[in-house]
C-alpha positions in Angstrom: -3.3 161.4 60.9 -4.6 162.3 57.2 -1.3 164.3 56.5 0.3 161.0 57.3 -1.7 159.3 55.4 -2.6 156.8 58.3 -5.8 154.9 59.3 -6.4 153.8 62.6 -8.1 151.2 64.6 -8.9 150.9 68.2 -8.7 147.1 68.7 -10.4 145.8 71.6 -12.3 143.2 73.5 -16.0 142.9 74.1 -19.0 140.4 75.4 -19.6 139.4 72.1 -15.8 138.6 71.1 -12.9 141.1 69.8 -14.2 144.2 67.9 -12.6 147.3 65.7 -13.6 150.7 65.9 -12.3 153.4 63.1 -10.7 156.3 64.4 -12.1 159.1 62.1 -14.2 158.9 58.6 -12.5 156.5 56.6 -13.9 153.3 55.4 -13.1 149.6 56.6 -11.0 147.7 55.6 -9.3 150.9 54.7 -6.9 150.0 51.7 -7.3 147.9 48.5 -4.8 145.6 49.7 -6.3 145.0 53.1 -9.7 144.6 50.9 -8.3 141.9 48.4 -6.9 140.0 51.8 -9.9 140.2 53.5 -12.3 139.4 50.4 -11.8 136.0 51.6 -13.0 133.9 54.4 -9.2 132.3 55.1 -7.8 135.8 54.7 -10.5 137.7 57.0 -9.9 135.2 59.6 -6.2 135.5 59.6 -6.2 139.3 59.3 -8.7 138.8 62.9 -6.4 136.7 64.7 -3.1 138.9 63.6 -4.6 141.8 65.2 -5.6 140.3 68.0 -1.7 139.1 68.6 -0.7 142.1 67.7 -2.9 144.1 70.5 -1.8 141.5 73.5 2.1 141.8 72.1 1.8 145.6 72.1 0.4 145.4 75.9 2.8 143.4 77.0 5.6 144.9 75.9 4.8 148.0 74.9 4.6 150.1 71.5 5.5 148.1 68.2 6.2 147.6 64.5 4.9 144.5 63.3 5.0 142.9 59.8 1.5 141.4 59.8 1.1 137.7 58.0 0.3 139.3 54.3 3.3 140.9 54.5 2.7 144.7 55.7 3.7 146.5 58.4 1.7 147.7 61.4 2.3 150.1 63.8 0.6 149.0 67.2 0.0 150.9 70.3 -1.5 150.0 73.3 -4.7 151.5 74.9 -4.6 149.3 78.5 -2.2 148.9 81.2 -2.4 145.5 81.6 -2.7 142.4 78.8 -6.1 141.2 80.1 -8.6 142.5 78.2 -6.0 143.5 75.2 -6.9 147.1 73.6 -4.7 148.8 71.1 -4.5 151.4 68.6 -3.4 149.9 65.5 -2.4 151.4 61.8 -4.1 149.7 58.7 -1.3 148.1 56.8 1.8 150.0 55.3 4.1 149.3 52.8 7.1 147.2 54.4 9.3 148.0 51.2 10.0 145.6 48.2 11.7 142.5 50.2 8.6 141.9 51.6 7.1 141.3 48.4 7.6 137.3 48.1 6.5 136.6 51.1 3.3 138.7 50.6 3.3 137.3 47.1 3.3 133.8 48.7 0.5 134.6 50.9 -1.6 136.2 48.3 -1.0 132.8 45.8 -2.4 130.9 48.9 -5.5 132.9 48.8 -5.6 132.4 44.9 -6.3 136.5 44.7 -6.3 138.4 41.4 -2.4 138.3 41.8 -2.1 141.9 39.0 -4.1 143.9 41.4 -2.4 142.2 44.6 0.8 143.4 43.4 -0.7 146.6 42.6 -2.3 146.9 46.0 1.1 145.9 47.4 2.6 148.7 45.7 -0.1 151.2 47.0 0.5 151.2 50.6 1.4 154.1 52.1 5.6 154.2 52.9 5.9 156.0 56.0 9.6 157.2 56.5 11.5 157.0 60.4 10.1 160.6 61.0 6.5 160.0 60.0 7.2 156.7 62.1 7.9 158.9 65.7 5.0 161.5 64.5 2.7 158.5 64.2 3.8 156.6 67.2 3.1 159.5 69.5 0.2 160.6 68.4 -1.0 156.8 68.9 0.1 157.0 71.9 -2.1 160.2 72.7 -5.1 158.0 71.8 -4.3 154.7 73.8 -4.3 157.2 77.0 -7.3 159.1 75.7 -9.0 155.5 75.3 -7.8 154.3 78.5 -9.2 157.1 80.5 -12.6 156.8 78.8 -12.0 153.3 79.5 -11.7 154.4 83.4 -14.0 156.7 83.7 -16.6 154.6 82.6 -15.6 151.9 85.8 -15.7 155.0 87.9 -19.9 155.8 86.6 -20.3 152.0 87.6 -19.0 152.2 91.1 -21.3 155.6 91.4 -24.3 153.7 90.6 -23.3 150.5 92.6 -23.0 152.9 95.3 -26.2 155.0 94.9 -27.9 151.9 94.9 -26.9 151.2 98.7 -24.3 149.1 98.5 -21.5 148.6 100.7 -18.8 150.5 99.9 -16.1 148.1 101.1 -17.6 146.0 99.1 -18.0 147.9 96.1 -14.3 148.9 96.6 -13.3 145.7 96.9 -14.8 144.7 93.6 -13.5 147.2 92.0 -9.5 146.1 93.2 -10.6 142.3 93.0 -11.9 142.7 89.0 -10.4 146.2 87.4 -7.7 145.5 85.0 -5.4 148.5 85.9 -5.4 147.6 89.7 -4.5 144.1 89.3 -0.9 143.2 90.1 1.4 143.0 87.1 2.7 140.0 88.4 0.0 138.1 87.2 0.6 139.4 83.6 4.8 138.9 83.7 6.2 136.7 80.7 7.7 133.5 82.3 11.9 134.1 82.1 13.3 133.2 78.7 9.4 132.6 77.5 9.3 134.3 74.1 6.9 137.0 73.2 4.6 134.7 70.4 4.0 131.8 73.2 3.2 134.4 75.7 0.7 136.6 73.5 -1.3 132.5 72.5 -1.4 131.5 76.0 -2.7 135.1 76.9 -4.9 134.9 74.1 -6.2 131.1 74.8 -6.9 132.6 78.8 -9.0 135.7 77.4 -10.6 134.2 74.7 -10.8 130.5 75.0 -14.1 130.4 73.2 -12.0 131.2 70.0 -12.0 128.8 67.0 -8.0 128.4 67.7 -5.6 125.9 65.8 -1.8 125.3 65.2 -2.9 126.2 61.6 -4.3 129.5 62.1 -1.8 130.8 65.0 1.1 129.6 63.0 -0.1 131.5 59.7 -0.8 134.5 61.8 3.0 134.3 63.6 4.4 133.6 59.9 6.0 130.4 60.7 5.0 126.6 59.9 2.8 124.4 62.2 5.6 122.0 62.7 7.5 125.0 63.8 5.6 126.6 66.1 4.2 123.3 67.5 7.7 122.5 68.7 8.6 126.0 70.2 5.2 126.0 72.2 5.6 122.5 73.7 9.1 123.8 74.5 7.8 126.5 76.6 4.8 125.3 78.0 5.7 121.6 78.2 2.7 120.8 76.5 1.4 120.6 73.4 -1.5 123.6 72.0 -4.3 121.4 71.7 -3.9 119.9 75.5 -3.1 123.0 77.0 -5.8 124.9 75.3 -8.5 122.1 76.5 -6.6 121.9 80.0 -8.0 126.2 79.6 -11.3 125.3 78.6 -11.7 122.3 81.4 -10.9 124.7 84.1 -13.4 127.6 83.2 -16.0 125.2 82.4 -15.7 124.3 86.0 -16.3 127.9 87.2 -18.9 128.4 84.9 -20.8 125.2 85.8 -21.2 126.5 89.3 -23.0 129.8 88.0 -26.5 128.1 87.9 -27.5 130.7 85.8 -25.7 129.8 83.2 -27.4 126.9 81.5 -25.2 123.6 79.9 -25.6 125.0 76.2 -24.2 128.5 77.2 -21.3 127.1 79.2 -20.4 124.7 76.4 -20.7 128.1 73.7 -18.5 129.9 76.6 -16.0 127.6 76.7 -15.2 127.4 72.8 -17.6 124.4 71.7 -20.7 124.5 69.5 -22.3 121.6 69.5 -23.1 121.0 73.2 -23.4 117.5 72.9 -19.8 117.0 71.7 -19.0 119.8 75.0 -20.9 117.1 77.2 -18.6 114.2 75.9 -15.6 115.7 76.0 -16.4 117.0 79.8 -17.1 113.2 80.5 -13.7 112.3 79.1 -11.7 114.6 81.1 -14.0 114.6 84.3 -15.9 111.0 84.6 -18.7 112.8 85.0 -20.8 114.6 82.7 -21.4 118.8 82.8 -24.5 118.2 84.9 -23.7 115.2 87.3 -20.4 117.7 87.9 -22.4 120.5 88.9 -24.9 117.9 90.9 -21.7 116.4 92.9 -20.5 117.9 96.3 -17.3 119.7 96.5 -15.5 116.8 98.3 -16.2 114.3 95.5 -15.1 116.9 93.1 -11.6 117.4 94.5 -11.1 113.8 94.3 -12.3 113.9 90.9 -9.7 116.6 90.7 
């Protein structure tokens, strides 16, 4: 990859939220441009989101270019067989050629950057031409598999164990088909008919990480189009609007989560995307009748009328 003069990421999902790894010795963020972007809290947060849209695209439909929201190109590759759990390889940012400018000029203005060394930056990127494109795109593709066998082997060491420690082993097997992303049927991951790829990678993303600080503002900035836009297209395809069906999302695993009585009221209400657990508690009692802790005191019965 240096005689491309490509950086890589492995983009991926962990218990603490998403993560990026650096794929050889090269400092993060990796280019002046990317560093100017991220120098900011706005542009650090979009730059987050984009490559976690990016990664869930790139497993659902496979290998992509994609100009990211500052205006660069990215080359995206994925590392997992199925969009739960999203990991890619990614490219830092590349030079998408001079009509991208005013739209990255646009975005840099909004982040009131030094807009000389912006355009500089901008200029800097490295230009990648179709052949270094296919070079770079495979040998991506030779670390997604690499990454995803790790990724593997690692599941099989945790069945070993479970099983050295007496367990069952239909049970342990059955586990392993019941939770294991690559096992899962792909039907569960399909893209509703006529659905288009942005409204599928947000609802994937709201199901995966619906602890995530997610607005109209920031998902439209990150899928370069206006609120007002992408408001409409998503209540087009969904039938509901973001903000109801993300909290339809959140209501449903704060159910599951409230009948894990390990997990405590604060924890759930962190788990499910809300800080302050006192707000979590009176938005449950909104939706429910019933606040987080009467639900998990009520029987079953009651609760499927409350359903």
């Amino acid at each position: 990859m240096e005689d491309l003069g490509l950086k890589l990421l492995i983009v991926s999902a962990n218990a603490s939220g998403w993560s990026q790894q650096k794929v050889g010795d090269w400092d993060i963020p990796g280019s002046d441009f990317c560093r100017l972007v991220q120098k900011t809290g706005e542009g650090a947060q979009h730059c987050q989101l984009c490559h976690v849209m990016m990664a869930i695209a790139a497993c659902s439909d496979g290998p992509i270019e994609q100009r990211c929201h500052s205006g660069a190109s990215v080359l995206v590759v994925p590392a997992e067989d199925q969009t739960a759990g999203a990991v890619a390889v990614m490219s830092v940012c590349l030079n998408s050629g001079e009509d991208a400018w005013p739209e990255a000029r646009a975005y840099g203005e909004k982040l009131g950057v030094d807009m000389v060394a912006y355009r500089k930056a901008f200029s800097g990127l490295p230009r990648m031409g179709v052949k270094e494109r296919r070079i770079a795109l495979r040998l991506m593709r030779v670390i997604g598999s690499a990454v995803q066998e790790v990724k593997r082997n690692a599941a099989l060491q945790t069945q070993l164990k479970a099983l050295q420690k007496g367990s069952r082993t239909s049970l342990v097997v059955e586990d392993l088909i019941r939770n294991n992303r690559w096992v899962k049927s792909a039907e569960c991951n399909k893209r509703a008919e006529g659905m288009p790829m942005l409204i599928h990678v947000v609802c994937e993303l709201i199901r995966q990480r619906p602890d995530l600080p997610l607005s109209v503002k920031e998902l439209a900035v990150a899928a370069r189009m206006t609120p007002n836009h992408f408001t409409s297209l998503f209540h087009r395809h969904t039938g509901q609007i973001f903000t109801e069906y993300l909290s339809n999302v959140r209501l449903k695993l704060a159910k599951e989560h409230l009948s894990d009585l390990t997990l405590n009221i604060n924890e759930i209400s962190r788990l499910v995307g809300y800080d302050d657990p006192s707000y979590f508690t009176r938005w449950f009692r909104l939706r429910t009748g019933l606040s987080p802790r009467e639900w998990r005191e009520t029987p079953l019965s009651s609760k499927k009328q409350a359903n």
